[in-house]
BABAFI-552425 format. One line per 10 residues: for each residue x, y, z of C-alpha. Coordinates in steps of 0.25 Angstrom, whole numbers, padded with zeros to 4 digits. Layout:
X,Y,Z; ...
//
This chain:
0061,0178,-0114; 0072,0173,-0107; 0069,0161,-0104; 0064,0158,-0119; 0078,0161,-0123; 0085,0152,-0114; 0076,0141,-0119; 0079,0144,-0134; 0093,0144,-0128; 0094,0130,-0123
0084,0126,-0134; 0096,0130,-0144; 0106,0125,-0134; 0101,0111,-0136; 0098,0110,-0151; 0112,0117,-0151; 0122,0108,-0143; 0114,0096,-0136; 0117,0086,-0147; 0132,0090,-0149
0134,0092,-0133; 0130,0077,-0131; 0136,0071,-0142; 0150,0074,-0138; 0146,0079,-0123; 0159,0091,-0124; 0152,0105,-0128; 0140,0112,-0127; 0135,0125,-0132; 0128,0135,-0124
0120,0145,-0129; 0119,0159,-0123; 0114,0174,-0123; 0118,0186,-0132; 0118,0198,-0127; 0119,0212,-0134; 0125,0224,-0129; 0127,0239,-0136; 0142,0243,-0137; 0143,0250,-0124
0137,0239,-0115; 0142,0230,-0104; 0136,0218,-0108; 0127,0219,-0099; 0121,0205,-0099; 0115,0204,-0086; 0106,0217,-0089; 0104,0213,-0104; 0088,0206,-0107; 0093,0203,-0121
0100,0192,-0128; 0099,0181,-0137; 0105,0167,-0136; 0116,0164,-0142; 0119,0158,-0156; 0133,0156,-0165; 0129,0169,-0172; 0126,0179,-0162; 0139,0176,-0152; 0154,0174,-0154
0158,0160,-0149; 0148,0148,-0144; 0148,0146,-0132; 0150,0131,-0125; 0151,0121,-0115; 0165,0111,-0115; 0163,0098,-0106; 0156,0084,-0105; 0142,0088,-0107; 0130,0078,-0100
0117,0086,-0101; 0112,0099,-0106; 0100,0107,-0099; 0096,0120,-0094; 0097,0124,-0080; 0089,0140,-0078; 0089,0142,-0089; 0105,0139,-0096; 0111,0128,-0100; 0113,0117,-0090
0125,0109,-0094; 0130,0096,-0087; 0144,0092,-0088; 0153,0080,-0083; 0167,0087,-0087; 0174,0093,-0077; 0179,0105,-0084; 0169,0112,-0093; 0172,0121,-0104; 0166,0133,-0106
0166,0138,-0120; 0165,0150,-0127; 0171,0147,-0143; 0171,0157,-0154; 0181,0161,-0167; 0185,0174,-0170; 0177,0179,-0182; 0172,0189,-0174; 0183,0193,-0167; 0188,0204,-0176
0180,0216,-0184; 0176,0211,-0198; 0171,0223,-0204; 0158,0218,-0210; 0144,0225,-0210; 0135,0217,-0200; 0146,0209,-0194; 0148,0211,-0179; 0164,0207,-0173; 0169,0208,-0159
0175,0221,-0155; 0183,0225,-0143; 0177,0230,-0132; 0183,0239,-0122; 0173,0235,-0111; 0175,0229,-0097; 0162,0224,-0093; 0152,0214,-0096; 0138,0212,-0087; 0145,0220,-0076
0158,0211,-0075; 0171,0219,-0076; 0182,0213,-0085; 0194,0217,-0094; 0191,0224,-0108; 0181,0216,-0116; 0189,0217,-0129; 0185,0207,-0138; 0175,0199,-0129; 0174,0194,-0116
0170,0180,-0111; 0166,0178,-0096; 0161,0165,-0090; 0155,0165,-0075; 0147,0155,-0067; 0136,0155,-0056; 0130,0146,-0047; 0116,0150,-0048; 0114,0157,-0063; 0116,0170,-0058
0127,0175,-0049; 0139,0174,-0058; 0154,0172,-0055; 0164,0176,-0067; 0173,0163,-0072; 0181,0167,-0084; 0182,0181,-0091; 0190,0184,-0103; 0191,0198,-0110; 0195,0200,-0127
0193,0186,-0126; 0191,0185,-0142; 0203,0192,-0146; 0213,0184,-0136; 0205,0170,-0141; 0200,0173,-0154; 0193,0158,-0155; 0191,0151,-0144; 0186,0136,-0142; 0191,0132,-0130
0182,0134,-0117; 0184,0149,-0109; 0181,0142,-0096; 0181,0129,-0090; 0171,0127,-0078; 0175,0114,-0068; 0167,0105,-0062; 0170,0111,-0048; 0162,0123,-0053; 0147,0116,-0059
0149,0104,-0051; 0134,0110,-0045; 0131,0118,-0058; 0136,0131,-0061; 0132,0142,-0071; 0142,0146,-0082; 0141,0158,-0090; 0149,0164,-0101; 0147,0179,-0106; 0155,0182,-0119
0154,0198,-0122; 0161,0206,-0134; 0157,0216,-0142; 0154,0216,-0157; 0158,0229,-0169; 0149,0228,-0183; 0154,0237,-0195; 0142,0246,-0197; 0148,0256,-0207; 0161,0258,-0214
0165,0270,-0221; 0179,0277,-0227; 0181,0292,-0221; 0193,0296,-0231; 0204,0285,-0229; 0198,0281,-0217; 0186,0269,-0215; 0176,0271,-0206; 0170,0259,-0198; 0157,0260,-0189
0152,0249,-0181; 0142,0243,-0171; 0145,0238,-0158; 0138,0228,-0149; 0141,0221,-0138; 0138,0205,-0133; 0137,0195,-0124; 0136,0182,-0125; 0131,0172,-0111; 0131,0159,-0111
0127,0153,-0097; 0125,0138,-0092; 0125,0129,-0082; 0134,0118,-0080; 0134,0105,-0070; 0141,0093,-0066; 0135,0082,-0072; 0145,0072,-0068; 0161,0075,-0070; 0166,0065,-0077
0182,0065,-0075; 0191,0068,-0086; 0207,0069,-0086; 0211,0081,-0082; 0224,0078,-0094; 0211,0078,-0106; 0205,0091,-0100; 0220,0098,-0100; 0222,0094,-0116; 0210,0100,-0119
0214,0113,-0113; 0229,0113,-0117; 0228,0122,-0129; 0235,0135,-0131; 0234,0145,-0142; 0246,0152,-0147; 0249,0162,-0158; 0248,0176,-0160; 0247,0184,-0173; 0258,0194,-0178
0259,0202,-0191; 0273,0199,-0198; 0280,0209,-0205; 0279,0205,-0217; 0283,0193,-0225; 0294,0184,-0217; 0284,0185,-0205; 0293,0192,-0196; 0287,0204,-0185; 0278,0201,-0174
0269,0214,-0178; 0256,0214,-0168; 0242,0218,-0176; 0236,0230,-0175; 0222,0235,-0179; 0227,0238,-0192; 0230,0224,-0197; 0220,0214,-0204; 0224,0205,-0192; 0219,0213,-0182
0211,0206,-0174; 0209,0191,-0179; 0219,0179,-0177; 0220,0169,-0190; 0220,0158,-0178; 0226,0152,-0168; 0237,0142,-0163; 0236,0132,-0151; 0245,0121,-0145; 0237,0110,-0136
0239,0097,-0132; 0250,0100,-0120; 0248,0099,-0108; 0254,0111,-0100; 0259,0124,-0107; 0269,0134,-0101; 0278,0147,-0107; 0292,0147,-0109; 0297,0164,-0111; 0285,0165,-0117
0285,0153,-0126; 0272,0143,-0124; 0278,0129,-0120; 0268,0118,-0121; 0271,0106,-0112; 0269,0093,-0119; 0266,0078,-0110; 0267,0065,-0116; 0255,0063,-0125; 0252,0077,-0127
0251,0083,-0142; 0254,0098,-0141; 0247,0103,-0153; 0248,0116,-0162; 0236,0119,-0170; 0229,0132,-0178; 0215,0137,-0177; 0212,0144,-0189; 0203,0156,-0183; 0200,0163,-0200
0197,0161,-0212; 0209,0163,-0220; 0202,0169,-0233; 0194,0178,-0223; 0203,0183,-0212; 0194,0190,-0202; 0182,0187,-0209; 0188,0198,-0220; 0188,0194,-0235; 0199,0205,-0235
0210,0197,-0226; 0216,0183,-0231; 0227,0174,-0228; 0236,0174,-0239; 0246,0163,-0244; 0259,0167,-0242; 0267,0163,-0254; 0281,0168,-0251; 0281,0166,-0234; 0294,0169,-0227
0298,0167,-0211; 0307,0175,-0206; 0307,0170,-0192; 0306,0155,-0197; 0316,0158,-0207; 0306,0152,-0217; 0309,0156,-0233; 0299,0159,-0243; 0288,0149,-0244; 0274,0149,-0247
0268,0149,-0233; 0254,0149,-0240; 0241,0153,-0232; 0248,0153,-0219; 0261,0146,-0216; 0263,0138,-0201; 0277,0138,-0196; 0281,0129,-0185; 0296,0128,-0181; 0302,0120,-0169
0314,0123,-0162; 0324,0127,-0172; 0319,0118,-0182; 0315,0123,-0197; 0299,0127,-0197; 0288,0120,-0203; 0279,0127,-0213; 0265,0125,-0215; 0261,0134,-0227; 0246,0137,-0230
0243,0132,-0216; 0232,0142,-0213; 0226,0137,-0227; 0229,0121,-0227; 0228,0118,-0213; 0221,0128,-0203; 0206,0126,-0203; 0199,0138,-0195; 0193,0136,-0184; 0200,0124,-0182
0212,0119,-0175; 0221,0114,-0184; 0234,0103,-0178; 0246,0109,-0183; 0257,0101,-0175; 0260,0093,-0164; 0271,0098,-0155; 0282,0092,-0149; 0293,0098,-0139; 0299,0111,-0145
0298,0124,-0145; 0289,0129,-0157; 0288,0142,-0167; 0275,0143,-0176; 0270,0153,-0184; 0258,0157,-0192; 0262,0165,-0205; 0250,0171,-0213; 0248,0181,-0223; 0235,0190,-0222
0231,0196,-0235; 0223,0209,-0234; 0213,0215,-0245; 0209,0229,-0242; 0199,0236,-0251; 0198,0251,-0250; 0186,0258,-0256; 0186,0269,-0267; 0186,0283,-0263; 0182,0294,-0271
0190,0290,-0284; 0199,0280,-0278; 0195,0267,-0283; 0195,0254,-0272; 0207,0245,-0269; 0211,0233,-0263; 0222,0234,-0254; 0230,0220,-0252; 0240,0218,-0239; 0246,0206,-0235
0251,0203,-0220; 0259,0193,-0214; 0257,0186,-0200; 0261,0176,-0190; 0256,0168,-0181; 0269,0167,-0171; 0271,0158,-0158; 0282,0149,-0151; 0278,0138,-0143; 0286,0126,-0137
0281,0112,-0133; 0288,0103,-0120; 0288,0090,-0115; 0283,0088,-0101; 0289,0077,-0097; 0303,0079,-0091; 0312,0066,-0095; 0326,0065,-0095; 0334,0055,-0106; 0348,0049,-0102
0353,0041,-0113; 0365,0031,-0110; 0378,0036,-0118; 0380,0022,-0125; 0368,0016,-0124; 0356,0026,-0128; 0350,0020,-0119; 0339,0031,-0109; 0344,0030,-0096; 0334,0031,-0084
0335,0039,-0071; 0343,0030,-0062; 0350,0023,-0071; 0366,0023,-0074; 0376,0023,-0085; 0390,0019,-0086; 0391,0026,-0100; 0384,0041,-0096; 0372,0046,-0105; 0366,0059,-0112
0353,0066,-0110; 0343,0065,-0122; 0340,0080,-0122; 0331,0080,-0133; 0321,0073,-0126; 0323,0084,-0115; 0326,0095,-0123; 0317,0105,-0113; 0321,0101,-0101; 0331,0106,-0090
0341,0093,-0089; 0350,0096,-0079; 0362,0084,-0077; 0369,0083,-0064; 0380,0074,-0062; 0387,0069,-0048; 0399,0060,-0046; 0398,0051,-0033; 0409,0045,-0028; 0412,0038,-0016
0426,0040,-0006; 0432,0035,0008; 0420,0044,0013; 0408,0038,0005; 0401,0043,-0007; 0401,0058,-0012; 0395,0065,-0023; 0400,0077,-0032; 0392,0084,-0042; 0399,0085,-0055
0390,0092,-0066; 0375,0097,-0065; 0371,0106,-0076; 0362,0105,-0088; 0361,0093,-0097; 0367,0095,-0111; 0362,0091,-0124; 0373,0078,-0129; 0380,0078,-0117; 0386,0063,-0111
0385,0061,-0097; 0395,0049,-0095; 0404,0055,-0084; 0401,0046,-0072; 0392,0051,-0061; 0378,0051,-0055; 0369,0060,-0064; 0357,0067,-0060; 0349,0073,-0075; 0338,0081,-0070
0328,0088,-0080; 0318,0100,-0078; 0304,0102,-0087; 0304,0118,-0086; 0291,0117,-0093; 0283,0107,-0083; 0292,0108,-0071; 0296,0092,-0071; 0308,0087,-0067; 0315,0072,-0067
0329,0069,-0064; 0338,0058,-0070; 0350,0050,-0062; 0359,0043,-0070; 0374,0037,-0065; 0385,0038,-0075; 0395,0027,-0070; 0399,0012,-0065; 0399,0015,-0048; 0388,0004,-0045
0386,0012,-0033; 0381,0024,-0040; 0373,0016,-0049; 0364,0010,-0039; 0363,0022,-0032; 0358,0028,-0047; 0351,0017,-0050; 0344,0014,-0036; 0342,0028,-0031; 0350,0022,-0017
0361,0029,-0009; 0375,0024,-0013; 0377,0021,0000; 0363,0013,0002; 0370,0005,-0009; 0382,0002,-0003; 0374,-0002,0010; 0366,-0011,0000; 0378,-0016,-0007; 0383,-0019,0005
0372,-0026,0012; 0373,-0034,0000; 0367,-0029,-0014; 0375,-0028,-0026; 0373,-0017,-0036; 0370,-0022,-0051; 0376,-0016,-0065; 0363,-0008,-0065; 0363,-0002,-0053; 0352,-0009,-0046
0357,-0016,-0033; 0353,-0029,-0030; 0349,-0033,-0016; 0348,-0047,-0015; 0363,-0048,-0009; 0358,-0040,0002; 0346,-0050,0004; 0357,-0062,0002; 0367,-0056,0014; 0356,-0055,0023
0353,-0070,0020; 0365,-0073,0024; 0366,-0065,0036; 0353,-0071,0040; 0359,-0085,0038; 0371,-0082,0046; 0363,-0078,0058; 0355,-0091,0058; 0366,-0098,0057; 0374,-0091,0068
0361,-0094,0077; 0360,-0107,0072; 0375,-0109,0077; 0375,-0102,0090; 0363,-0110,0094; 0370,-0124,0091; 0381,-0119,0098; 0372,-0115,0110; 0365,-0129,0110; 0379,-0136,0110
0386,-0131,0120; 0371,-0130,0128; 0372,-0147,0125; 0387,-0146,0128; 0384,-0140,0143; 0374,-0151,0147; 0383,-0162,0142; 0395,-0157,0150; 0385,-0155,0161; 0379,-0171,0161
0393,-0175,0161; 0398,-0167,0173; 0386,-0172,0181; 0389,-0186,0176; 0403,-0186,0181; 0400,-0181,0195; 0390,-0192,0197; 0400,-0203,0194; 0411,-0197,0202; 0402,-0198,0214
0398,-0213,0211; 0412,-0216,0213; 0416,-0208,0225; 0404,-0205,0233; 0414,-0198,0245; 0421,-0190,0237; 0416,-0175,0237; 0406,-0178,0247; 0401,-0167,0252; 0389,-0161,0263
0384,-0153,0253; 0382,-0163,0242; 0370,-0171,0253; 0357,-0164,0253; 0349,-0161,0265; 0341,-0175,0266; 0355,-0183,0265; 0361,-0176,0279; 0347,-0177,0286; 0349,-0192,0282
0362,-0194,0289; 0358,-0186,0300; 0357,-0193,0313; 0345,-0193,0319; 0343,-0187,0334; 0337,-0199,0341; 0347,-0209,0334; 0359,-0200,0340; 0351,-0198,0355; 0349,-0213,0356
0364,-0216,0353
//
């Protein structure tokens, strides 16, 4: 039997959502099992042989897959999905029609249960329903993911997804289930016992499943800056009864209000890219490019409050604001206040009547930096018949209440920028830069950042250059900076944690100016300056006097080399003259006296052996 129902399932899953998954490859609805439970059960699903599949009139929500769909299967038995996104949504959407009792015969509405568990898994109070979403590897072990209890009284619509499953996760395919559980109250019987009525009712409880399998089917990389947008939505706002006309008192609502239990709808900012809190205050952090939106989802019929003919909003002809300080005006079906700052606040009377749509978010505004206060007033107009008794005849009793929809938010920039403008000029003056005339800070561009202005006086004496701090404190609104001095504006995003910081030279010194301008040592300066660069009316230095200088030391060294060579081949010419000469002269002086300076030692060896007489000559004489 089992197996015929899954493949009436898929059968239904196709004809249901195959054409719409492909033709815009983004959601797929899953169908699922319903199972029934008497009042005191456990949702015992694991231990249960009956269920039916799902359909939109035998569940709460619908149930869905969010991504880039590329093929739709079945894999044992459940849908098999293949995906190329890297994050996949998984969805459970549903209004609130049923959230609340609506005291009609055959009409079954949540009801809070004061259980713990469902299929053996322990958990907080049921409440007004449950939804758990668990994966497995093989189909049968299961590993919880996501549980969340009361879950349709603290999100009375939901459309976003509960869960998301990454890539890392079904990368080799991976079971996803989600089990939804709540419990339902039908009005049997109703009667009066003397002033008192009498209400009986049925009780059941349910579950819904929904499980599927999901692979990779090739990721295809999206920016991470697109998938953050989507999920930069916050809701805000929360219902309070006013005292009376004026709107004033923050009075909570107890069972016995016609507002018990049911929201009109909802507020929700998107479009930013971080959110954060200031003492309690949601601050919305806003990049360049981002539009930070506040928008309405009208969650009732306005004629039909609660699914009740007997409750109504009703124009209010003569509205007052107390807080607002808003005189009488017609404020119509529903008036929208939105107020910045200390500005006056905008009305937008018959909003709920001219401009919400239920069901459907409607743009209100586009917001800017600024701290904000906005306000829902409505009137609730209340027909309460009471039957005859005995001879009493019936009547209609009309009451009227007044509510508010009550929240502040603010909205800042990201960035972290500071803006000097030149006192004279107007001209913006950049970091590093100087002035001879001083300058202002253009707070309105920086109105929530810490600007912090220090200024220091450098100076130089017989022993060198010193510095001495002469002001550090906070940056004032208007304020002229034109004292002379090196100063330092340094600016803090609390909200983001950025910092950047501003120098500026107030003055004519040219030293301090390069050193501002160029970000060198003044004392590196002086070095270049005197190595030969010169400092221009801007502060930039110009080096080509240092280049120039050592051209012209390089000259003088050839030069000098040049010289002491010539003077070296000179007097080396010099001494072999004067030598030629000398030997010259001695020659001609023995020419013309050949015994003068005569001298043994002046004849060589051979000469005296020639004039030595030979012994046989000597013996024969």
């Amino acid at each position: 039997m089992k197996v015929v129902l899954v493949a009436v399932a898929l059968l239904m899953v196709f004809a249901c959502v195959q054409q719409r998954a492909f033709a815009d490859s983004s959601i797929v609805e899953v169908i699922g099992w319903v199972y029934e439970f008497d009042k005191n059960g456990n949702y015992e699903i694991s231990e249960s042989a009956e269920y039916v599949p799902s359909r939109h009139d035998n569940t709460y929500g619908t149930c869905s897959v969010q991504a880039k769909i590329a093929d739709i299967t079945e894999q044992d038995g459940v849908m098999s999905i293949g995906v190329k996104s890297r994050s996949v949504g998984l969805c459970y959407s549903y209004g609130n029609e049923g959230l609340y009792v609506i005291d009609e015969y055959g009409t079954w509405a949540l009801a809070d249960d004061n259980g713990k568990t469902v299929d053996g898994m322990k958990m907080d109070k049921i409440g007004k329903g449950a939804i758990i979403v668990q994966s497995s590897w093989d189909g049968w072990t299961w590993e919880t993911e996501f549980t969340e209890t009361d879950t349709f009284e603290k999100t009375p619509y939901r459309a976003d997804p509960v869960f998301y499953a990454d890539a890392e996760q079904f990368a080799g395919g991976c079971y996803y289930r989600i089990i939804v559980a709540y419990k339902e109250q039908n009005l049997t019987d109703e009667k009066q016992v003397l002033w008192f009525d009498i209400k009986d009712y049925d009780y059941r409880k349910k579950a819904e499943v929904y499980e599927f399998y999901l692979y990779d089917a090739g990721i295809e990389e999206e920016p991470q800056e697109s998938t953050d947008k989507e999920r930069s939505t916050m809701y805000l706002g929360s219902t309070l009864k006013a005292d009376g006309p004026g709107y004033v008192g923050e009075n909570g609502i107890d069972e016995k209000d016609p507002h018990y239990g049911w929201e009109l709808g909802q507020f929700s900012i998107s479009g930013f890219s971080a959110s954060t809190e200031d003492d309690g205050t949601p601050v919305f952090i806003k990049n360049d490019g981002d539009q930070v939106t506040l928008s309405f989802r009208l969650a009732q019929d306005i004629d039909k409050l609660n699914g009740k003919d007997s409750l109504r909003i009703e124009a209010d002809r003569q509205g007052t604001d107390t807080y607002f300080g808003i005189g009488e005006t017609d404020f119509g079906r529903g008036a929208l206040i939105v107020r910045k700052g200390d500005g006056e606040p905008s009305i937008y009377s018959g909003f709920l009547e001219a401009n919400a749509r239920k069901d459907t978010d409607m743009q209100i505004l586009t917001l800017e930096e600024g701290d904000y206060e906005i306000a829902l007033n409505y009137k609730v107009k209340e027909e309460k018949s009471s039957p005859g008794f005995f001879f009493v005849r019936p009547t209609t009793t009309t009451n009227e209440y007044y509510y508010t929809i009550f929240f502040h938010i603010s909205v800042r920039g990201g960035e972290c920028e500071i803006f000097p403008i030149e006192t004279g000029s107007g001209k913006e003056l950049a970091n590093r830069s100087y002035t001879e005339t001083g300058f202002t800070l253009d707070l309105t561009r920086s109105r929530y950042l810490d600007v912090n202005v220090k200024r220091v006086m450098i100076t130089k004496d017989e022993d060198g250059w010193s510095s001495e701090i002469l002001f550090d404190g906070p940056a004032q609104e208007g304020a002229v900076y034109s004292e002379e001095g090196f100063y330092t504006i340094t600016a803090k995003n609390s909200y983001t944690g950025q910092e950047t910081m501003t120098k500026i030279y107030v003055g004519t010194d040219a030293f301090i100016k390069a050193h501002v301008v160029t970000g060198r040592t003044i004392d590196d300066i002086e070095e270049l300056v005197a190595s030969g660069a010169t400092i221009n009316d801007d502060g930039t230095l110009d080096l080509t006097g240092i280049e120039v200088m050592k051209q012209a030391k390089a000259r003088k060294r050839t030069t000098a080399i040049v010289l002491a060579i010539v003077a070296a081949v000179v007097l080396a010419a010099a001494a072999v003259v004067v030598y030629f000469i000398g030997n010259k002269k001695k020659r001609n002086s023995a020419e013309e006296n050949p015994d003068d300076d005569f001298q043994v030692d002046d004849l060589s060896e051979e000469d005296l052996e020639e004039e030595k007489p030979d012994d046989d000559q000597t013996g024969e004489s």
